[in-house]
Backbone bond lengths (Angstrom), bond angles and torsions (degrees), N, CA, C in turn:
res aa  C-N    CA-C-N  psi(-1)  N-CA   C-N-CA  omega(-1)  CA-C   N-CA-C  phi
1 X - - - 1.443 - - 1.538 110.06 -
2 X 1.219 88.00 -46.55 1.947 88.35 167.13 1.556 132.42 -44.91
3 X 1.265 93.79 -53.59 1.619 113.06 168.42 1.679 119.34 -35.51
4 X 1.659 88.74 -54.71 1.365 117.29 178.03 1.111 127.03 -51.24
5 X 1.570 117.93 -30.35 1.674 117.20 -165.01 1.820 74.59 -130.59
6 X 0.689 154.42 55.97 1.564 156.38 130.69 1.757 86.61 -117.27
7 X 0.739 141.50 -96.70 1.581 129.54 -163.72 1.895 115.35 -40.63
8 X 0.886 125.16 -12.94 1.296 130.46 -142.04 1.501 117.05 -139.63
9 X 1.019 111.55 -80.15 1.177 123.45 164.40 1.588 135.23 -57.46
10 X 1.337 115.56 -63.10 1.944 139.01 165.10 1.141 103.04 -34.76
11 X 1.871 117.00 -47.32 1.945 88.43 173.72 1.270 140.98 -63.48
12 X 2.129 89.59 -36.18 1.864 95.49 -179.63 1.410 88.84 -76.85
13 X 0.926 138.64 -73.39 1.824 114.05 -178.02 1.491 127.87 2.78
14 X 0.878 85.04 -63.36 2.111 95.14 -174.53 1.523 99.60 -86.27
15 X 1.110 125.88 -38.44 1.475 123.09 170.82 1.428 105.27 -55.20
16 X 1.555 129.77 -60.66 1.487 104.75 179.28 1.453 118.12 -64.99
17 X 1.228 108.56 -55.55 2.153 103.14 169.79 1.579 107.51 -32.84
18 X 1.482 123.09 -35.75 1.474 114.98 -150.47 1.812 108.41 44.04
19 X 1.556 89.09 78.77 1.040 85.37 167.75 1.974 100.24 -159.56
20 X 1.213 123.97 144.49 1.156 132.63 -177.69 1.809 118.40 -41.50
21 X 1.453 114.61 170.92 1.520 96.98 144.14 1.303 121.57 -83.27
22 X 0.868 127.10 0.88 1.546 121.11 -156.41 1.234 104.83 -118.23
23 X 1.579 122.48 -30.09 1.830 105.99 147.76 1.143 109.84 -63.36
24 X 1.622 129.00 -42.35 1.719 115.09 -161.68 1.470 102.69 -56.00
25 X 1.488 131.75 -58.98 1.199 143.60 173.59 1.648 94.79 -23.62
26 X 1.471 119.02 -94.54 1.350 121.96 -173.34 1.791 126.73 -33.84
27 X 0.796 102.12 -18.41 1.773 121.49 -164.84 1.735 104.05 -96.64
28 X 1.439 123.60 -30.61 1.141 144.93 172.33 1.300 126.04 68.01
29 X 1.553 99.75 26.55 1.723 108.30 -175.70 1.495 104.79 -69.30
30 X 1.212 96.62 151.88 1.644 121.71 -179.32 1.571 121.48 -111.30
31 X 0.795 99.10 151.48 1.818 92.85 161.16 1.585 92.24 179.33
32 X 1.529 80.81 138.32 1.976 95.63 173.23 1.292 106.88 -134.34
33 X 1.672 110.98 171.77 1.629 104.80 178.61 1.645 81.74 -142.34
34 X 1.137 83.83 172.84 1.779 116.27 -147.25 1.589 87.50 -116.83
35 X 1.593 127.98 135.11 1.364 120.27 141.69 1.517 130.32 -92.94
36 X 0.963 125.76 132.20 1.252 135.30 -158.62 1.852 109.43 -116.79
37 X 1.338 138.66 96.50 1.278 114.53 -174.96 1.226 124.41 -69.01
38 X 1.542 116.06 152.47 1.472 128.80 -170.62 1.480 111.06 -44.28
39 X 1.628 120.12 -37.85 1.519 125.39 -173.51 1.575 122.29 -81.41
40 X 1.680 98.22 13.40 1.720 105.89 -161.79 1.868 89.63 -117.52
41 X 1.273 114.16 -25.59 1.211 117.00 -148.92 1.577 113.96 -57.24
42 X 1.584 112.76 -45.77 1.345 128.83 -177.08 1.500 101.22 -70.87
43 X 1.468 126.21 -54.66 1.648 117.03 -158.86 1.566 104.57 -118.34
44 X 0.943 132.34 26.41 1.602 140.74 -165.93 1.467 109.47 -154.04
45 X 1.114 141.06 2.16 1.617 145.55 -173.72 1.439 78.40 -78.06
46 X 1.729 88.50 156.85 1.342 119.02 -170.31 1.768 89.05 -142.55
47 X 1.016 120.06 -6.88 1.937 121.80 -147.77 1.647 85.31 -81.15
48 X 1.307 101.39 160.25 1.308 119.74 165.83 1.435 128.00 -83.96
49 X 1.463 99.31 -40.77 1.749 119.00 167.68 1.320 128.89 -96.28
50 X 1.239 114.19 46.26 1.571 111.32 175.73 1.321 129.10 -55.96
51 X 1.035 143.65 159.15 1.999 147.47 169.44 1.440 93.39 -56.67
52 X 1.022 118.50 -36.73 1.825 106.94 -140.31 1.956 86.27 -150.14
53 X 1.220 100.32 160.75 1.700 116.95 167.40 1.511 105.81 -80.24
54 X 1.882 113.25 111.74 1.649 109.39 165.14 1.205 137.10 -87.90
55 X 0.766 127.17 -177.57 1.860 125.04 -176.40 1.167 113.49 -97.25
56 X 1.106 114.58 -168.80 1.450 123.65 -179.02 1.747 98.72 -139.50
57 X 1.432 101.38 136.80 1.086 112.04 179.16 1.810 107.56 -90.08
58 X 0.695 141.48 -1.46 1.055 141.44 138.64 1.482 129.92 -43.60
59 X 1.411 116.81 -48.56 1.182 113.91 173.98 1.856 104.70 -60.75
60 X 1.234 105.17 -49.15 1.366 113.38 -176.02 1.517 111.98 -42.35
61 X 1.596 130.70 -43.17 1.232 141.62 163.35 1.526 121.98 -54.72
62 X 1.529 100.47 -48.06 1.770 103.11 175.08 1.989 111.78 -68.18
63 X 1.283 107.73 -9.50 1.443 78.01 -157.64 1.835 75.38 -106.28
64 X 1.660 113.51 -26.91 1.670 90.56 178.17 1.294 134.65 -56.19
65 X 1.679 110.72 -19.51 1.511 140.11 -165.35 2.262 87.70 -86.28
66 X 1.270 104.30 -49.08 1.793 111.59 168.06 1.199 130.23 -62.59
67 X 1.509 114.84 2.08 1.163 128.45 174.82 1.547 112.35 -114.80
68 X 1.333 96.99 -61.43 1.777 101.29 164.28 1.770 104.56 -36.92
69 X 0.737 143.33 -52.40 1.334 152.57 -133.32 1.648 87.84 -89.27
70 X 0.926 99.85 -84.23 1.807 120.32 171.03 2.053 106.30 -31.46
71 X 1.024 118.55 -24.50 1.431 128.96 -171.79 1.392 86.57 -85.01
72 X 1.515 127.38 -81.74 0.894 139.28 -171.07 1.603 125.21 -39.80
73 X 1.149 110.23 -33.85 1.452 130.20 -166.10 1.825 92.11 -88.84
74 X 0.954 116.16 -46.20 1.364 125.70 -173.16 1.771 104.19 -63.39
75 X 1.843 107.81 -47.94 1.154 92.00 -151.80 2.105 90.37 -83.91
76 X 1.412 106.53 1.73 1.655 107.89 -170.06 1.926 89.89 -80.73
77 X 1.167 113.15 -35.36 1.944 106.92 172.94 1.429 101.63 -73.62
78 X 1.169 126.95 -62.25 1.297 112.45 163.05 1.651 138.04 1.06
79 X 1.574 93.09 -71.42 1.590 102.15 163.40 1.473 119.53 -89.35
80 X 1.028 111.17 -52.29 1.986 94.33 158.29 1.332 133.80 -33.73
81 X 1.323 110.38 -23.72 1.415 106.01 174.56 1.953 108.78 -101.93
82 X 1.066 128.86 -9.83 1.174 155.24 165.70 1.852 107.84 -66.79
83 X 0.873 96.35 -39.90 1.761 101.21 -165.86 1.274 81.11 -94.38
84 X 1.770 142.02 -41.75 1.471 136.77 170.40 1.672 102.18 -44.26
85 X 0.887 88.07 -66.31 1.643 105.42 -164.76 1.779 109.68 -44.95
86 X 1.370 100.65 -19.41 1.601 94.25 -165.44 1.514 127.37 -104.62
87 X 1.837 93.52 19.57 1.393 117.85 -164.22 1.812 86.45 -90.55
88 X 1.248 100.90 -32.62 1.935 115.18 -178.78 1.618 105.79 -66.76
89 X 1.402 108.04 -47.28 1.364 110.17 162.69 1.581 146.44 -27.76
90 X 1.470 88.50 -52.19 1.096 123.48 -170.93 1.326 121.45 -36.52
91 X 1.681 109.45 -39.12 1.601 113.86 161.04 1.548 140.45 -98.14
92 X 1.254 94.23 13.92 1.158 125.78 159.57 1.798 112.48 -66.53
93 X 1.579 94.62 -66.08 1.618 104.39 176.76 1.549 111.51 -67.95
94 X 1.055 123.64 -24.19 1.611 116.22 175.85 1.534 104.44 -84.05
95 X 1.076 126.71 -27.81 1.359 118.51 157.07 1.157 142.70 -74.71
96 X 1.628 120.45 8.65 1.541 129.36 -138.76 2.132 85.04 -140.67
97 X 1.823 88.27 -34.75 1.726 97.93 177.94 1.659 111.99 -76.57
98 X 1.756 99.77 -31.90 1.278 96.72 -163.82 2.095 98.84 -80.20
99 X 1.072 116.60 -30.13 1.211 135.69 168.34 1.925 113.78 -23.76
100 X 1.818 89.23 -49.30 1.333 126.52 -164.82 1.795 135.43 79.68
101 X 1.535 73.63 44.61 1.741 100.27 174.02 1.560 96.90 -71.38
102 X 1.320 106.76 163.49 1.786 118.27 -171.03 1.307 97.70 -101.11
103 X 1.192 119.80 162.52 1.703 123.63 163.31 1.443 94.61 -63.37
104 X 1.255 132.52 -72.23 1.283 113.13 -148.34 1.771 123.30 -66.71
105 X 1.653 104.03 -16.15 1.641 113.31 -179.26 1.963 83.69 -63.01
106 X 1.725 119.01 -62.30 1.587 106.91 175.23 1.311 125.61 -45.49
107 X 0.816 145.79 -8.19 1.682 150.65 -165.26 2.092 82.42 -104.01
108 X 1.123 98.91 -75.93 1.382 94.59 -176.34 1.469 135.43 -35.15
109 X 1.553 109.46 -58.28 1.016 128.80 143.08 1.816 128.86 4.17
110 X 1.677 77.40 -85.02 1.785 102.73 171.46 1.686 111.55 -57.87
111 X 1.104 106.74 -43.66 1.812 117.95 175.90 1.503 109.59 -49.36
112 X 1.243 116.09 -68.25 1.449 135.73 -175.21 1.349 118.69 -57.67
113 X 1.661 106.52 -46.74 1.514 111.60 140.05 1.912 124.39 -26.02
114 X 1.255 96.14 -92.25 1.396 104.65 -159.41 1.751 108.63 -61.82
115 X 1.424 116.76 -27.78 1.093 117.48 -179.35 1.751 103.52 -74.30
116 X 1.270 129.37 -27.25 1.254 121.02 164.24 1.524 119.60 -59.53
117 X 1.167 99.64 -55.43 1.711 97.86 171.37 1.784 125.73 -57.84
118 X 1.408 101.39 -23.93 1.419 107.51 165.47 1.712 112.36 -79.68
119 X 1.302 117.63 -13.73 1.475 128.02 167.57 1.511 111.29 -66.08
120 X 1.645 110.13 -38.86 1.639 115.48 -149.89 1.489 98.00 -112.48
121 X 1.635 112.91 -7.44 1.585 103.23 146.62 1.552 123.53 -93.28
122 X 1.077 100.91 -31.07 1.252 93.91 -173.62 1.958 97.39 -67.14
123 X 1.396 137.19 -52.52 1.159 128.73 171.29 1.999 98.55 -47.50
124 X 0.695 145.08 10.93 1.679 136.12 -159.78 1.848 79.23 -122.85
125 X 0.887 118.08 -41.30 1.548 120.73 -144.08 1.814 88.56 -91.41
126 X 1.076 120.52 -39.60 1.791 114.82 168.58 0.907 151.68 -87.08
127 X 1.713 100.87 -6.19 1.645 125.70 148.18 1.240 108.14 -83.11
128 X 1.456 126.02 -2.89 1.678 110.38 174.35 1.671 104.05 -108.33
129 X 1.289 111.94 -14.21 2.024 115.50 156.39 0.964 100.32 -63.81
130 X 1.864 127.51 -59.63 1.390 93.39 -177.30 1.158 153.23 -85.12
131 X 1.380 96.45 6.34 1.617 105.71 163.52 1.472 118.32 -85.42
132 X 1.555 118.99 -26.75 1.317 107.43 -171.58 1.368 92.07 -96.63
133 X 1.670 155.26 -7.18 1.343 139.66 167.23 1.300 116.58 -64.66
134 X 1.324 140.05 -22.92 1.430 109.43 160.99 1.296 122.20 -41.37
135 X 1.950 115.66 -64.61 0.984 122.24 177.09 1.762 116.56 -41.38
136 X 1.177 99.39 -69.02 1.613 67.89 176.89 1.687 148.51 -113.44
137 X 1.683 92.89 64.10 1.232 118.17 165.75 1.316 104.50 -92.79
138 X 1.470 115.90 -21.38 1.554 126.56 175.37 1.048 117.71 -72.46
139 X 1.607 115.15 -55.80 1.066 116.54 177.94 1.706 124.46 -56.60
140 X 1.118 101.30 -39.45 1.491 125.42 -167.55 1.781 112.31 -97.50
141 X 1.415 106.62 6.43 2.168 126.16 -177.75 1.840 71.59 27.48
142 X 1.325 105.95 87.33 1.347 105.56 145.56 1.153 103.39 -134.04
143 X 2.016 128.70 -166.69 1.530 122.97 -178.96 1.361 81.59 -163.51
144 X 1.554 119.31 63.37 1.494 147.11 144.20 2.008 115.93 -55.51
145 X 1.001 94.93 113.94 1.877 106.58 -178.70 1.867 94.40 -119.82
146 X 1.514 89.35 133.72 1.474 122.11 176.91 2.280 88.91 -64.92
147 X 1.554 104.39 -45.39 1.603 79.20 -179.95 1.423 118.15 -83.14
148 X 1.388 120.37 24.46 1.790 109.98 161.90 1.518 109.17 -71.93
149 X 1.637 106.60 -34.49 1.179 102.93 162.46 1.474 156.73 -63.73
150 X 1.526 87.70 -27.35 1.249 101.31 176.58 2.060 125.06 -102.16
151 X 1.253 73.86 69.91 1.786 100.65 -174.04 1.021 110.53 -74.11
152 X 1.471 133.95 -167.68 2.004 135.90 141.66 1.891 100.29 -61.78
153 X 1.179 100.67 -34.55 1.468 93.03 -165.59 1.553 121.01 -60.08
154 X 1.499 89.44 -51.77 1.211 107.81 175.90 1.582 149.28 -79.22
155 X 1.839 102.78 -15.11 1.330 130.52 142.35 1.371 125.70 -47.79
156 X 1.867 114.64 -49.47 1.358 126.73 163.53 1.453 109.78 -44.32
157 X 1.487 111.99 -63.23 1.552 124.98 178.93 1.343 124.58 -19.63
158 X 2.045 95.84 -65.19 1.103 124.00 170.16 1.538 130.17 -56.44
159 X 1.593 109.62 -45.55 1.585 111.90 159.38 1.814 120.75 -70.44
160 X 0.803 107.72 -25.18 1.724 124.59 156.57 1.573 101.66 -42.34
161 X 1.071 115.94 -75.66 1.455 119.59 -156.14 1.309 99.86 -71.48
162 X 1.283 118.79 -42.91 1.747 107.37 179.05 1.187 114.09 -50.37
163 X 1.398 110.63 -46.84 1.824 107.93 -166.84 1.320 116.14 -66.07
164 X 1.839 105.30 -42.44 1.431 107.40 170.15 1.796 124.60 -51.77
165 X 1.136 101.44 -46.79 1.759 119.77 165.62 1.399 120.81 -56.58
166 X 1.351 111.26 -47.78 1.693 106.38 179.05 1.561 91.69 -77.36
């Protein structure tokens, strides 16, 4: 970096002062620059003079920890109302046993069930982003796309959560 602002820099320096090397030397002005990596710049700046207003990565932590939370809570009514629901069931499965259905075809059953319905919200839940993300890309002057989401990464994510959920 040194190299760098002695080759590079020190001339337009003294060229705008109009001033020699050999006063700058004597005079003992300084100036250094700082490297900063590209992945720190938006949520990790510390600088005083940025281009633009940065974030805080913090917020980024509170609201992922506000979402987890909200997942969880959702998928704990989820099954609370499921374990309600299965008191209605109930003669369904005594009829399905007496039939001479197996426990495990019922276990399955119930699986294939609920994991579908965790399919047909979660499809419920990304036709209603994309209707409500225009709005608030507006609200929010952002230029947010439903396909940033829909990556390899985030497809995995998405089949992740169903299986875990159903």
């Amino acid at each position: 970096m040194q190299a760098f602002v002695t080759r590079y820099v020190a001339p337009d320096y003294q060229k705008f002062l109009n001033v020699t090397s050999e006063e700058t030397n004597k005079t003992n002005d300084t100036y250094s620059f700082v490297l900063q990596p590209l992945t720190d710049i938006h949520l990790k700046s510390t600088f005083m003079a940025e281009f633009e207003p940065v974030g805080n990565i913090l917020y980024v932590y509170l609201f992922t920890i506000l979402a987890i939370l909200i997942l969880v809570l959702s998928c704990i009514n989820f099954i609370s109302l499921s374990t309600a629901r299965s008191a209605y069931r109930a003669r369904e499965v005594i009829i399905r046993k007496i039939a001479g259905s197996e426990k495990r075809v019922l276990i399955r059953q119930f699986l294939v069930e609920s994991s579908l319905l965790a399919f047909l919200s979660m499809a419920l839940a990304l036709f209603m982003t994309e209707l409500a993300l225009p709005a608030f890309n507006r609200y929010m002057e952002l230029d947010l796309k439903l396909s940033q989401l829909l990556n390899s990464s985030g497809i995995l994510l998405m089949i992740g959560l169903i299986l875990v959920i159903g």
